[in-house]
C-alpha positions in Angstrom: 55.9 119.7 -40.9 52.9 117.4 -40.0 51.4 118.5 -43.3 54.5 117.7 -45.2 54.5 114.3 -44.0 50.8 113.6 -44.8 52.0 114.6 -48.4 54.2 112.7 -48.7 52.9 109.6 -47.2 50.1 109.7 -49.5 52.0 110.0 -52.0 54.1 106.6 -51.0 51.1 104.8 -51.0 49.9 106.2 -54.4 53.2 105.1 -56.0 52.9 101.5 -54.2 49.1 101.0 -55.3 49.9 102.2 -58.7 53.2 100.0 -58.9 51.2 97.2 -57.6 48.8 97.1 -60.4 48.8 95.6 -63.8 48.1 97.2 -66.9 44.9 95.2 -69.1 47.9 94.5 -71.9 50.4 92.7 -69.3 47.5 90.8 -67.4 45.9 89.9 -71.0 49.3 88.8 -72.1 49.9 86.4 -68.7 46.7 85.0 -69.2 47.3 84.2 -72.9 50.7 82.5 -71.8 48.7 80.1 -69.1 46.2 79.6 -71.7 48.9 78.7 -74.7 50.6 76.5 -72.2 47.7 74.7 -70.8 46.0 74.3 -74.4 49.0 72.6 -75.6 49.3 70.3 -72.9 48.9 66.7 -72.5 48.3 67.3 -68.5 46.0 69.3 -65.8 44.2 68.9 -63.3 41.9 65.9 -62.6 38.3 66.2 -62.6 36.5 66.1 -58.9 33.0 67.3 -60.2 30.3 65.8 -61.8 27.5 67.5 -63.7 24.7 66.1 -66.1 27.2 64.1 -68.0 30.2 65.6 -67.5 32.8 65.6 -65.3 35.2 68.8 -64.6 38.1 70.2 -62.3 36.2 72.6 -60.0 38.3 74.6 -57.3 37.1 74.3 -54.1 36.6 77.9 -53.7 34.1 77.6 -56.4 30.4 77.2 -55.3 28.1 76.3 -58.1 24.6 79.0 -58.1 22.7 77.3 -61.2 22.9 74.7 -63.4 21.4 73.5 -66.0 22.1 71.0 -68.9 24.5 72.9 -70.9 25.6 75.6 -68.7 26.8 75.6 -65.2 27.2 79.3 -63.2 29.6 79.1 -60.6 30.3 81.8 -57.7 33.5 82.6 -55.9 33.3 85.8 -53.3 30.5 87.6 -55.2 32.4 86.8 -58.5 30.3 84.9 -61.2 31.7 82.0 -63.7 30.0 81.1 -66.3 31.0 77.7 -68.2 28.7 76.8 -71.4 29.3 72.8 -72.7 28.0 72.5 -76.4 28.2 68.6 -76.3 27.4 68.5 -80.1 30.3 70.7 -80.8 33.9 69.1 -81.7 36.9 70.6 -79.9 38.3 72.0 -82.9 35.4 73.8 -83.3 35.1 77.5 -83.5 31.2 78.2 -83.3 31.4 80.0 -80.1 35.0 82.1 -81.1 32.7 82.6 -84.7 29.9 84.4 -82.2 32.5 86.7 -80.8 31.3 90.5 -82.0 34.6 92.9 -80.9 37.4 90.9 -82.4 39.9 93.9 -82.1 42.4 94.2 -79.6 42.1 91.8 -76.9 41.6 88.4 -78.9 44.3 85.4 -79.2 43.6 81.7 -80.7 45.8 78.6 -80.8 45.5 75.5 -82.6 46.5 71.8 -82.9 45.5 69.2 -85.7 43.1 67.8 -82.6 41.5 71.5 -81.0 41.1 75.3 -81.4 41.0 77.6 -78.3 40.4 80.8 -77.7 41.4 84.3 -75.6 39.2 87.1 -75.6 38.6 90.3 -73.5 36.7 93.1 -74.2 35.5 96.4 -72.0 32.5 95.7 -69.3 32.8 98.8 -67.4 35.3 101.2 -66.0 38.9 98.6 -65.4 36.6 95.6 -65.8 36.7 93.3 -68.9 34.6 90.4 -69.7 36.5 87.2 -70.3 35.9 84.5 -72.6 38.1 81.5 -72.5 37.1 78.1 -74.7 38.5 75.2 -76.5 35.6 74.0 -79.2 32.8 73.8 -77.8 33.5 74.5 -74.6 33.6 78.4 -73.0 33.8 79.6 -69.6 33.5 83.8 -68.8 33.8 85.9 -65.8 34.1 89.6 -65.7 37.1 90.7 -64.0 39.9 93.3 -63.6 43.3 93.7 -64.7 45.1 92.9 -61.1 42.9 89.5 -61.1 42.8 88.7 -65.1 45.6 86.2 -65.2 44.6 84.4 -62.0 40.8 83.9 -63.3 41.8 82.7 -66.6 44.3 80.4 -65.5 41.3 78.9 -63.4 39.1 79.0 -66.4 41.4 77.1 -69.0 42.3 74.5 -66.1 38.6 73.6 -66.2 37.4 73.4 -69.6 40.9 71.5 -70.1 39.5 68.8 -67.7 36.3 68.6 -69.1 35.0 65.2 -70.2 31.8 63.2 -71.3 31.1 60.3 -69.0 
């Protein structure tokens, strides 16, 4: 009897993990809904971070690891962000969606008259993707998994949003 309940609470708690997480196609298409939305907005958040000449929205849980004039590393729990500014790039351009290699599967752009962004994920390892989000010349990537996908690029297109020059 004991052995019959082991059974079958492991297999409980399989079918809760499992249920609990997302596959890559539903946390790539989340992201690309916060990303749509927040491209095409007029509002986000405000900037509270300065850097070279720019100033940014940086959650607090963000701690920055290296900077340097064009690219700023940030850390969160062991998690790396990575957020490239190519000041001499317009925001409707598409140099660094044109340097993109895999444009298969995982890969989404939106335009205005004013700005192109970009949505693109390919595989890093075993249920890990790397993720590169950017609006002309502007980027940000972190490598992450399918369970925390939407929630890292909804942070990444919140900040390059906010970027401005001084």
């Amino acid at each position: 009897m004991k052995l019959v309940l082991k059974g079958l609470s492991f297999l409980i708690l399989a079918l809760v993990i499992t249920g609990c997480s997302q596959s890559m196609e539903e946390a790539f298409d989340k992201g690309e809904s916060h990303v749509k939305d927040t491209f095409l907005s007029t509002e986000g958040p405000e900037a509270n971070y300065t850097v070279n000449d720019f100033e940014l929205y940086k959650p607090d849980e963000l701690r920055v690891s290296e900077q340097n004039a064009s690219n700023i590393v940030f850390n969160d729990s062991g998690q790396s962000y990575i957020l490239f500014i190519n000041e001499f790039e317009a925001p409707n351009s598409r140099w660094f969606y044109n340097q993109i290699e895999n444009k298969d599967q995982y890969l989404r752009t939106f335009q205005t008259d004013e700005a192109f962004a970009y949505l693109h994920a390919d595989n890093y390892e075993e249920d890990s993707y790397e993720v590169h989000v950017g609006i002309g010349g502007i980027k940000m990537s972190t490598v992450t998994t399918p369970n925390q996908m939407e929630d890292d690029i909804t942070m990444m297109i919140n900040m390059i949003k906010s970027v401005e020059q001084k």
